[in-house]
GUMITOR-747459 format. One record per residue (C-alpha): x, y, z. Coordinates in steps of 0.25 Angstrom, whole numbers, plus 5000, padded with zeros to 4 digits. Example, Ala and Ser with C-alpha at 12.3 -4.5 7.8 and 13.67 -1.06 7.14 Angstrom:
2
     u     v     w
  5049  4982  5031
  5055  4996  5029
***
This chain:
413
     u     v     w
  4816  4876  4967
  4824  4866  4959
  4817  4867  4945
  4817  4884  4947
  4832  4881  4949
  4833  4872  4937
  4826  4882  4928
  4833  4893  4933
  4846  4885  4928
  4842  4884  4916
  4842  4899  4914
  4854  4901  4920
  4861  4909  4908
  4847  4918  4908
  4850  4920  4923
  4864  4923  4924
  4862  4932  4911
  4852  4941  4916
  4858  4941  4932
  4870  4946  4924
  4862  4958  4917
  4856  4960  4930
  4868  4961  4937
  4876  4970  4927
  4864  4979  4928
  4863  4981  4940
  4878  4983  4945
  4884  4992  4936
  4897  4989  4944
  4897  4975  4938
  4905  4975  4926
  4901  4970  4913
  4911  4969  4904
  4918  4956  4899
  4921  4944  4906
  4919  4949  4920
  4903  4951  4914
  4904  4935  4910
  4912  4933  4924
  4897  4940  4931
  4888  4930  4921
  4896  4918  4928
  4895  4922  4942
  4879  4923  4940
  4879  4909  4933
  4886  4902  4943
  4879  4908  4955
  4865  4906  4949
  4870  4890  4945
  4873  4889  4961
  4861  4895  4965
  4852  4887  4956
  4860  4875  4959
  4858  4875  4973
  4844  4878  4971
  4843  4865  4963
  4851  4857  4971
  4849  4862  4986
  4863  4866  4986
  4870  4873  4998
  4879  4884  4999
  4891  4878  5003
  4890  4868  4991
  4890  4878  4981
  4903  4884  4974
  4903  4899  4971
  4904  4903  4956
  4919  4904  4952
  4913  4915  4942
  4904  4922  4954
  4920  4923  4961
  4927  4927  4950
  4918  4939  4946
  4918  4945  4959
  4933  4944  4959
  4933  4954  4945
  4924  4963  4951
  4933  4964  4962
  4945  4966  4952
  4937  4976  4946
  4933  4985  4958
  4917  4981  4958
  4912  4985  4970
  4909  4971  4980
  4894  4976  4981
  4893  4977  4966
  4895  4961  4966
  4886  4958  4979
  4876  4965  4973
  4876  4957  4959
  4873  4944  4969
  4863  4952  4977
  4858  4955  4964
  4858  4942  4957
  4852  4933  4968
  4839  4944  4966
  4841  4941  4950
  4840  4925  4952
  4829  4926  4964
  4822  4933  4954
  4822  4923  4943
  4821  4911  4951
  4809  4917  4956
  4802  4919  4941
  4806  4905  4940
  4799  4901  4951
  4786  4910  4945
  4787  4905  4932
  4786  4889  4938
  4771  4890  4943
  4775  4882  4956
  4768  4884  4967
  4766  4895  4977
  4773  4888  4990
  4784  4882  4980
  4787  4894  4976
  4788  4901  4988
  4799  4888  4992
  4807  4891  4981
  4809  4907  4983
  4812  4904  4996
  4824  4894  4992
  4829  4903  4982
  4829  4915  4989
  4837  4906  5001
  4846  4899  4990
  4849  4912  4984
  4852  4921  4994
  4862  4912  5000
  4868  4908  4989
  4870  4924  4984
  4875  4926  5001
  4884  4914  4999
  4892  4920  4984
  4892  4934  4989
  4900  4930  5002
  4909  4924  4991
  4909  4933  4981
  4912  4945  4991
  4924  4938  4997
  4930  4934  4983
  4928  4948  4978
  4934  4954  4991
  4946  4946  4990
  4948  4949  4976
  4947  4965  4977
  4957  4964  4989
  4968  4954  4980
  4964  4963  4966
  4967  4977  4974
  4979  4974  4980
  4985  4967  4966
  4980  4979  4960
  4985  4988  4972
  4999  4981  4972
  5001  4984  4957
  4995  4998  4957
  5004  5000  4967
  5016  4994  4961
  5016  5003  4948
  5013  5016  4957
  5025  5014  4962
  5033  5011  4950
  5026  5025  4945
  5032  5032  4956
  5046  5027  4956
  5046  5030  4943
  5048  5016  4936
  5046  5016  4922
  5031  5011  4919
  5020  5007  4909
  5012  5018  4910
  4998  5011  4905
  5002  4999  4912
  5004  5006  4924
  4990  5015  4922
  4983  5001  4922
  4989  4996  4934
  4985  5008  4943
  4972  5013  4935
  4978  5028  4934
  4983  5034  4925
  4995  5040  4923
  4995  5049  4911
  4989  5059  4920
  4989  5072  4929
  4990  5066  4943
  4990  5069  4959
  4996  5061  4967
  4993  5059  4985
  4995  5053  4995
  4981  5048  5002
  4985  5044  5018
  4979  5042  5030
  4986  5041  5044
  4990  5028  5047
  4989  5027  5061
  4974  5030  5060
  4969  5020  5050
  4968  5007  5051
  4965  4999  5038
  4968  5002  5022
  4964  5016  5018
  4965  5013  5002
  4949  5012  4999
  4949  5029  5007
  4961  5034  5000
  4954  5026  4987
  4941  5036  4988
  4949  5047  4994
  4957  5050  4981
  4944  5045  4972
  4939  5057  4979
  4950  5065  4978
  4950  5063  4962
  4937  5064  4962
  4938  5079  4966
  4950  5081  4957
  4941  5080  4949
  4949  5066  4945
  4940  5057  4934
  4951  5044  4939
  4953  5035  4948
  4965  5042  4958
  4977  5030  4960
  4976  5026  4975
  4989  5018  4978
  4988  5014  4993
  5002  5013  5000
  4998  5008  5012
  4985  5007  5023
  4986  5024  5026
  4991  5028  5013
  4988  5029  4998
  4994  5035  4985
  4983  5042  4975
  4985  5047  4961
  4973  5055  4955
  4972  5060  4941
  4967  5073  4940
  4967  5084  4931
  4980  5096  4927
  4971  5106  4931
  4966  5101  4946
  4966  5109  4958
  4967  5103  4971
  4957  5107  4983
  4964  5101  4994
  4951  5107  5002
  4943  5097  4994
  4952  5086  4995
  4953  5087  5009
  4936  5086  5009
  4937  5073  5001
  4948  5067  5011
  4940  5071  5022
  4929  5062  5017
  4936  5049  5013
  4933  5044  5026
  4941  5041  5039
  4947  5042  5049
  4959  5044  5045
  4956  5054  5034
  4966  5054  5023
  4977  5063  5019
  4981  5066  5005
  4993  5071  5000
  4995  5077  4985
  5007  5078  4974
  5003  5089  4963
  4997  5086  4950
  5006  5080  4941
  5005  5070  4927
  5009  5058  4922
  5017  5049  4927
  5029  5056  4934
  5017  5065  4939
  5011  5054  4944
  5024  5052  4952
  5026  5066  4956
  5016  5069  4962
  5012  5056  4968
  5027  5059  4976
  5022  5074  4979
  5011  5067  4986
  5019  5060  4993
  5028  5071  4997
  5015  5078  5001
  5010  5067  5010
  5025  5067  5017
  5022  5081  5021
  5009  5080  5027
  5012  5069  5034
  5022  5075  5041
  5015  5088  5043
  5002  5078  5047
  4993  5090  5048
  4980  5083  5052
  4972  5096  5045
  4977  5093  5030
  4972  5081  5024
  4977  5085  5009
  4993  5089  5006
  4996  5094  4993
  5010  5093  4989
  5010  5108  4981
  5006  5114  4994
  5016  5126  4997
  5029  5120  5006
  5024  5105  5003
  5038  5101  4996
  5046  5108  5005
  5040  5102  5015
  5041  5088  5009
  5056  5091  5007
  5058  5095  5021
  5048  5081  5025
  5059  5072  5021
  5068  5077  5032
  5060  5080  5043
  5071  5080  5054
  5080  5090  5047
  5066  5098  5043
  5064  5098  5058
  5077  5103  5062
  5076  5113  5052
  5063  5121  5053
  5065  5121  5066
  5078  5129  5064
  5071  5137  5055
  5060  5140  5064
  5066  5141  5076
  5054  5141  5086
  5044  5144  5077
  5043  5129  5074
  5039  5125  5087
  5023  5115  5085
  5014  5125  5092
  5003  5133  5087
  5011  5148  5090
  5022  5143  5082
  5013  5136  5071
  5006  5150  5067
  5020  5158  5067
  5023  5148  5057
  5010  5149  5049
  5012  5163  5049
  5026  5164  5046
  5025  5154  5034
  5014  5161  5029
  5020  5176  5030
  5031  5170  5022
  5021  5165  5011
  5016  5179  5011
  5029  5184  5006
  5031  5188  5021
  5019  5198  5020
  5013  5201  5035
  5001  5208  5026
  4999  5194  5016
  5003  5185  5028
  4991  5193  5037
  4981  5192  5027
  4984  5177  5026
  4982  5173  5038
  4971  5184  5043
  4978  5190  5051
  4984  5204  5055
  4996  5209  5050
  5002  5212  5062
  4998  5197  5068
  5006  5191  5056
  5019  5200  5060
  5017  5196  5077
  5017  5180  5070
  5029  5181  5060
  5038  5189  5071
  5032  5179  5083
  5039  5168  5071
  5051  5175  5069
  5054  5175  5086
  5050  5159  5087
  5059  5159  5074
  5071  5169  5081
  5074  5175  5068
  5066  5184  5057
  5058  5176  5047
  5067  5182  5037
  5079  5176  5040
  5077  5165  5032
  5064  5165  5025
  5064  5154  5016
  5068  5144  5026
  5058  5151  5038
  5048  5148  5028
  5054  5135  5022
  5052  5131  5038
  5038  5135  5039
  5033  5127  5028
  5039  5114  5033
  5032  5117  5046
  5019  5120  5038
  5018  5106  5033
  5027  5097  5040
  5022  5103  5054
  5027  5096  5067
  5034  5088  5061
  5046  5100  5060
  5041  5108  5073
  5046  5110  5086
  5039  5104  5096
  5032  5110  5107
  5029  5101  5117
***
């Protein structure tokens, strides 16, 4: 065992070398370029000098110090977003690269058959624990330094984000380097969210592939901006083309899928550029979000803020008290939370878009003329005045209730 361990010192520059190859080959994730290419040749040298040294010298694992080079590589690949399993592979890899070799060496020797058979058995031993023993390490150096990288990365991301959206004057290409986005574009900005009381640990690496998805459908060919602003809730920027056309319908699927429970929520701004667009419509999200958090209608997963009545309802989400007191002075009874009173409104608010059209309004909603007429003037008793009196804020009324729901209604029990 001692002179196939000598001889295989020897060839140490031959072995790390092709091992290298190998590996580089094999992984595609494993990056090639500069120094960080030397850094993996001197990871493979120091662990193929421990294992041959403690095949030599019959030394044990807890005498043996770990390759500073072997640490250090798996800290870049954590800084650069390699997967973890491209890096366990590489070791799974190289022990079956240097049992390979040591095994023609022991071919090319001539020994006997029953030597032989000792010496596989004591590398395949050596090695094997050796490559447990560095993986343990490596895995827990890596892990530490993608948590420590992420969050410096994360504080500083977060940092110019909110610079961006006060409006602080800012290096546009430094600031496109410190987030990864770009700024010089057509945006659309949400809000990704879940309900707080129902999750129970970081939701960052869902909202991450919810708005990959998301961007994905778009039609997006970038990687979205996902700012997390706390465990439930996350900010998202996604570059997309003028001429995009939102299927809500679609989006809703792809939030369906991100996995759960809880599912997410998403609120969008409209499409806007550059920098104050960037702004814009990242606050309309926002706006968006306030409104369908209020209204928290379980069956709409998706809130666009160019949906009709949104703004006003944002305005009107500010002040819910005096919004309250309001409608239901507007509305009279018709604002009481039961299901009679919640199709009078439907209907009403719907006659009204209709250019008050009993005919357009029947054919909307199916049904027959005359039914449409029994609802509206069933509204205007719970009301206890015509519909007419005051049109515009009857209607303004109806579409606060629409989207801010119970939050505005009287309750009935």
């Amino acid at each position: 065992m001692t002179t196939v361990a000598t001889a295989l010192q020897a060839r140490i520059t031959e072995l790390a070398s092709s091992m290298r190859d190998r590996l580089s080959n094999r992984i595609e994730e494993l990056d090639e370029d500069g120094a960080i290419f030397e850094l993996l040749y001197a990871s493979i040298e120091g662990n193929i000098e421990n294992i041959l040294y403690s095949l030599r010298h019959d030394i044990t694992l807890d005498k043996i110090e770990p390759p500073s080079a072997a640490y250090e590589y798996a800290r870049r690949l954590a800084q650069r977003g390699v997967p973890m399993s491209a890096l366990v592979r590489a070791y799974r890899l190289g022990q079956q690269h240097l049992l390979e070799m040591t095994f023609a060496e022991c071919d090319r020797l001539e020994a006997p058959v029953e030597v032989r058979s000792e010496a596989y058995e004591r590398i395949v031993k050596v090695t094997f624990d050796y490559i447990d023993w560095i993986s343990q390490g490596v895995v827990t150096v890596y892990e530490g330094e993608r948590e420590r990288w992420l969050a410096e990365r994360n504080s500083a991301r977060v940092g110019r984000v909110e610079e961006l959206i006060a409006g602080a004057p800012i290096d546009i290409d430094a600031a496109e380097t410190t987030l990864g986005y770009r700024l010089r574009v057509p945006h659309l900005g949400g809000v990704l969210w879940v309900d707080e009381t129902g999750t129970q640990q970081d939701q960052l690496s869902r909202f991450t592939r919810a708005a990959t998805s998301i961007a994905e459908f778009l039609g997006s060919s970038r990687t979205p901006l996902v700012i997390p602003r706390d465990r439930a809730t996350a900010w998202i920027w996604i570059s997309v083309r003028d001429e995009v056309e939102l299927d809500v319908g679609g989006i809703q699927s792809l939030l369906a899928k991100a996995g759960g429970p809880p599912a997410p929520n998403l609120a969008l701004g409209r499409l806007a550029s550059g920098v104050e667009g960037f702004r814009r419509t990242h606050r309309e999200a926002l706006h968006a979000q306030r409104v369908a958090m209020v209204g928290d209608d379980p069956q709409r997963s998706v809130t666009t803020f160019d949906e009709p009545g949104l703004k006003v309802a944002a305005l009107l989400a500010n002040d819910l008290d005096t919004a309250r007191t309001w409608v239901q002075e507007t509305l009279g009874d018709l604002a009481l939370d039961d299901e009679q009173h919640e199709r009078l409104r439907h209907t009403l608010l719907l006659f009204f878009q209709h250019d008050s059209s009993y005919t357009a309004t029947a054919e909307a909603m199916l049904m027959h003329k005359n039914s449409v007429k029994y609802r509206i003037a069933s509204a205007e008793k719970a009301m206890g005045w015509p519909v007419s009196s005051d049109r515009q804020a009857i209607e303004l009324a109806l579409t606060a209730c629409h989207w801010l729901g119970r939050a505005l209604l009287i309750p009935t029990h």
